[in-house]
C-alpha positions as CSV (number, residue, x, y, z in Angstrom):
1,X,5.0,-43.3,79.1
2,X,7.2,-40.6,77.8
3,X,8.3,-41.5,74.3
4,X,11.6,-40.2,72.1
5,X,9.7,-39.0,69.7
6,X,7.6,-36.6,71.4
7,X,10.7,-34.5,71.8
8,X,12.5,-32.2,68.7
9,X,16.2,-31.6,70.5
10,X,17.8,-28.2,69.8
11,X,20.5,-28.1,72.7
12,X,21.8,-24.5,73.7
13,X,25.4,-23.8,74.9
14,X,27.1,-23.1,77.7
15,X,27.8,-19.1,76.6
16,X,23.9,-18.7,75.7
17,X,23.2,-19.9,79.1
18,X,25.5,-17.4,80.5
19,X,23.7,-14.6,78.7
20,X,20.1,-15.6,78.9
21,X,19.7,-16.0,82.9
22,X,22.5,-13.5,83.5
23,X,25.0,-15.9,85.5
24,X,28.2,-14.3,86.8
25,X,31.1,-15.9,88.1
26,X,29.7,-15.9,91.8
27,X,26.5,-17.4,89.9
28,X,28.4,-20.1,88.4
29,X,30.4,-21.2,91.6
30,X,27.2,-22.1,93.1
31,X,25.2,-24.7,93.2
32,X,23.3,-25.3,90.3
33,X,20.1,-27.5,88.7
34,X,18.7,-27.0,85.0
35,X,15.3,-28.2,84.7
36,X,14.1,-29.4,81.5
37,X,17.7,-29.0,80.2
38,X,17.9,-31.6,77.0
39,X,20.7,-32.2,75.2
40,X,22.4,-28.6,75.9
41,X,25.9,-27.7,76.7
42,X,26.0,-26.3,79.7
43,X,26.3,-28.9,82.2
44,X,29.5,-30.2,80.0
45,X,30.8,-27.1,80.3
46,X,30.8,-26.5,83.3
47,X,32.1,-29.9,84.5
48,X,35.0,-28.7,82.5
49,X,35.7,-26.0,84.7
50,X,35.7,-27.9,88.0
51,X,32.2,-26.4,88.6
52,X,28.8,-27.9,89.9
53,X,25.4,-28.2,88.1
54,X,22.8,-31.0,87.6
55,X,20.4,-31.1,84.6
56,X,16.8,-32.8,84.9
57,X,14.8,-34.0,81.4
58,X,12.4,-36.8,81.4
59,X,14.5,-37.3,78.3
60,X,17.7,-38.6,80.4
61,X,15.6,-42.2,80.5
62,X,17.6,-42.9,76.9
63,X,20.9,-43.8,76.0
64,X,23.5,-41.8,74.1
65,X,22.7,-43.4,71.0
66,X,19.2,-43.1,71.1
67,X,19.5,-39.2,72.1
68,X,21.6,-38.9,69.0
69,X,19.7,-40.8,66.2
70,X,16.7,-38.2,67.4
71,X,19.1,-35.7,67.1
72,X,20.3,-36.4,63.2
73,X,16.7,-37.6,62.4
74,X,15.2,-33.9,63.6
75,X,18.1,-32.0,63.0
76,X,17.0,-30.7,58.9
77,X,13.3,-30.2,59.9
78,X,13.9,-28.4,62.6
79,X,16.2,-26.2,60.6
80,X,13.9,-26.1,57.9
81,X,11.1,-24.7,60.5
82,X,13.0,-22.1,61.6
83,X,13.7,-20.9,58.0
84,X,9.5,-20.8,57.3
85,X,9.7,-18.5,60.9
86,X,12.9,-16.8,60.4
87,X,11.4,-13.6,60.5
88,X,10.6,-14.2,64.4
89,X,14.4,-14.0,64.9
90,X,17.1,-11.1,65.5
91,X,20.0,-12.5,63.0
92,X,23.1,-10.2,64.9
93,X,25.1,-12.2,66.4
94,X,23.9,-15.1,64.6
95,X,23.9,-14.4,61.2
96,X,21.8,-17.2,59.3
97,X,19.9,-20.7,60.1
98,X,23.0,-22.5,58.6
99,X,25.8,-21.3,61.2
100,X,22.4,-21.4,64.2
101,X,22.4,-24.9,63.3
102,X,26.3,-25.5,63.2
103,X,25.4,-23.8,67.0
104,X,23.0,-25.9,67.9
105,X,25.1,-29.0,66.3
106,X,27.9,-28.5,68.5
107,X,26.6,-28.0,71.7
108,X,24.6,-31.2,71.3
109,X,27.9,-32.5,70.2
110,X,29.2,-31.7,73.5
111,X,26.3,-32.9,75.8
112,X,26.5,-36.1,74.0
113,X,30.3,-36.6,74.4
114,X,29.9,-35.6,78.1
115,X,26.0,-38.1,78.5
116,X,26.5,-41.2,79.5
117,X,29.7,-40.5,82.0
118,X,27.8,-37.6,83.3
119,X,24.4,-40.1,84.1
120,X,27.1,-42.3,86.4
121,X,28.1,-38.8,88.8
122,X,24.6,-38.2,88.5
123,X,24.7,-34.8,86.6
124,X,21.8,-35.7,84.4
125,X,18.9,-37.2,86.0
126,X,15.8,-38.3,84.3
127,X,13.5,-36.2,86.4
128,X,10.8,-33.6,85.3
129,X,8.6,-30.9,86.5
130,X,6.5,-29.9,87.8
131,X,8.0,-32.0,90.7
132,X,11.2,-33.8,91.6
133,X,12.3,-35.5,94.3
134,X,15.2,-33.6,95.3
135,X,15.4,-32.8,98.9
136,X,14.4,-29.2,99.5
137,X,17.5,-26.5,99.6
138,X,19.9,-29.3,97.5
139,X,20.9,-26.1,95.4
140,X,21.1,-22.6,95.2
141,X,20.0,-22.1,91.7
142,X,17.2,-23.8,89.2
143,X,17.3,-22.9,85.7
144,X,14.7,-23.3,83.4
145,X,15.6,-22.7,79.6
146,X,13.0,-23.0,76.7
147,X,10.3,-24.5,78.6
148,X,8.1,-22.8,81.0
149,X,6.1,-19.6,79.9
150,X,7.4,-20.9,75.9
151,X,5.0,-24.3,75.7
152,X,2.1,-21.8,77.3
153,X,-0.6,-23.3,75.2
154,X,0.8,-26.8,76.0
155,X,1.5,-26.4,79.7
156,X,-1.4,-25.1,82.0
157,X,-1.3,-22.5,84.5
158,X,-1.1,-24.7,86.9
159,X,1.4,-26.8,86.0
160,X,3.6,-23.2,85.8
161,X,2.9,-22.2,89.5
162,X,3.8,-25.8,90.6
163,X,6.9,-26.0,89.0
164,X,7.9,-23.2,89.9
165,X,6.8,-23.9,93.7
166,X,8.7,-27.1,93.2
167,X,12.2,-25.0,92.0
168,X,11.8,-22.8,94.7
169,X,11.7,-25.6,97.5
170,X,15.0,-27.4,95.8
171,X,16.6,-24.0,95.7
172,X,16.4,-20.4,96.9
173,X,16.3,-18.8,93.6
174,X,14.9,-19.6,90.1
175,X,15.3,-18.2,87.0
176,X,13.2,-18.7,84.1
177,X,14.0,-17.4,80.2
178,X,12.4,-16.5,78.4
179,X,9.3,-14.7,78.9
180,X,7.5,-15.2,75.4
181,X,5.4,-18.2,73.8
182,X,5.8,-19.9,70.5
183,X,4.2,-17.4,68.8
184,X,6.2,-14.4,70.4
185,X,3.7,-12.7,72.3
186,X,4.0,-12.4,76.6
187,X,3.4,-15.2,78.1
188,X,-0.3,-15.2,79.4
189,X,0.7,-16.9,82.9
190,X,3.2,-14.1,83.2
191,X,1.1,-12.0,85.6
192,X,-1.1,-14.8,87.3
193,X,2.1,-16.6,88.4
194,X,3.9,-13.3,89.8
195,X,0.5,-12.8,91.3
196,X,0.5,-16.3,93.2
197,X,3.9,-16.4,94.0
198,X,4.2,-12.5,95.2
199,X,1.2,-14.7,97.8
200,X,3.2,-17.3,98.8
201,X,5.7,-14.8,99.6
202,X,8.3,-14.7,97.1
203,X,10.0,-11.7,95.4
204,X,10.1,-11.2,91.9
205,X,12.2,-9.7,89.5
206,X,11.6,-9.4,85.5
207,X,15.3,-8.8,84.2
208,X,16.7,-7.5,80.6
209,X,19.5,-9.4,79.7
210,X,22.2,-9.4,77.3
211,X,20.4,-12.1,75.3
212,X,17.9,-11.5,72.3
213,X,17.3,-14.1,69.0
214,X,13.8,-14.7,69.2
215,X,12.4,-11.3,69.1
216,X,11.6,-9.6,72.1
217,X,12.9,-12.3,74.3
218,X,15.9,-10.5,76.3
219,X,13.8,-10.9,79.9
220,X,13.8,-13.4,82.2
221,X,11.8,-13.7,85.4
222,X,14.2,-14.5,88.6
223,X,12.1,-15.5,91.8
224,X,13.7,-15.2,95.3
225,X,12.5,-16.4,98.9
């Protein structure tokens, strides 16, 4: 059974969403799932704006206040982690691990405030790849942030091609950022899993995008039928 405490939660926000899978206003009108989403913004954010997505975590089984006491009791380790690595990181926009974790903070802020109302419409749904039970075409877009290709060494090749088969049959287009592992190096399922889903017949696109704090991750991998 999945457990709380397998999980360190470091949500991301609604603009950093924007940036890493490239999402435009037509983008954002559509129809949209995050897989493995956490406690991030987005989905908050863009209920705010009248708009539609849907996040997926096996970590959605837990109640508000249980997200947030693992929240505050990983929030300083997790800081402190990325201080040992913080050479691993481009510090432009974000100029030190204090105002990343004031980041981080407040888009977790803003899932939680947004949680347990959000579970009732059924915008977070404790589902987890690599397969759901969504009917196929319920969306237009999957999103997959900080999981896939980054847990490489975790997460078998397999278990990449599958969820991504299972994104493509809930929607017609995928998007997956970013394309590095823990360590920063290219993913090694990078090429197998273009290679087996170029044979299933899908189209693939490696994209730069206006999105770069670990280094070298400004690419993400969009997959079309």
């Amino acid at each position: 059974m999945f457990k709380l405490n397998q999980i360190v939660p470091w949500g991301r926000s609604f603009n950093e969403y924007v940036k890493m899978f490239g999402l435009d206003e037509a983008d954002l009108r559509k129809k949209i799932i995050c897989c493995a989403d956490g406690p991030a913004s987005f989905n908050a954010s863009m209920k705010k704006r009248g708009l539609s997505a849907v996040s997926c975590d096996p970590i959605y089984v837990f109640s508000a206040i249980e997200i947030k006491k693992r929240i505050k009791d990983c929030f300083e380790s997790v800081k402190e982690q990325t201080m040992l690595n913080k050479d691993k990181y481009c510090w432009t926009e974000i100029k030190s691990v204090d105002e990343l974790g004031k980041i981080r903070m407040r888009a977790m802020v803003e899932f939680l405030k947004d949680y347990e109302q959000g579970k009732e419409e059924g915008r977070y749904i404790a589902q987890s790849l690599p397969r759901m039970s969504f009917p196929q075409d319920s969306f237009d877009i999957a999103l997959c942030s900080h999981f896939l290709f980054l847990y490489s060494s975790h997460l078998s090749l397999d278990f990449h091609i599958q969820s991504v088969l299972d994104m493509m049959r809930i929607a017609g287009e995928a998007r997956i950022f970013p394309l590095l592992d823990l360590n920063g190096d290219k993913s090694p399922y990078i090429d197998p899993l273009v290679d087996a889903m170029t044979r299933s017949g899908y189209r693939i696109e490696i994209k730069t995008v206006g999105y770069e704090f670990q280094c070298g991750a400004n690419k993400m991998m969009r997959i079309f039928r």
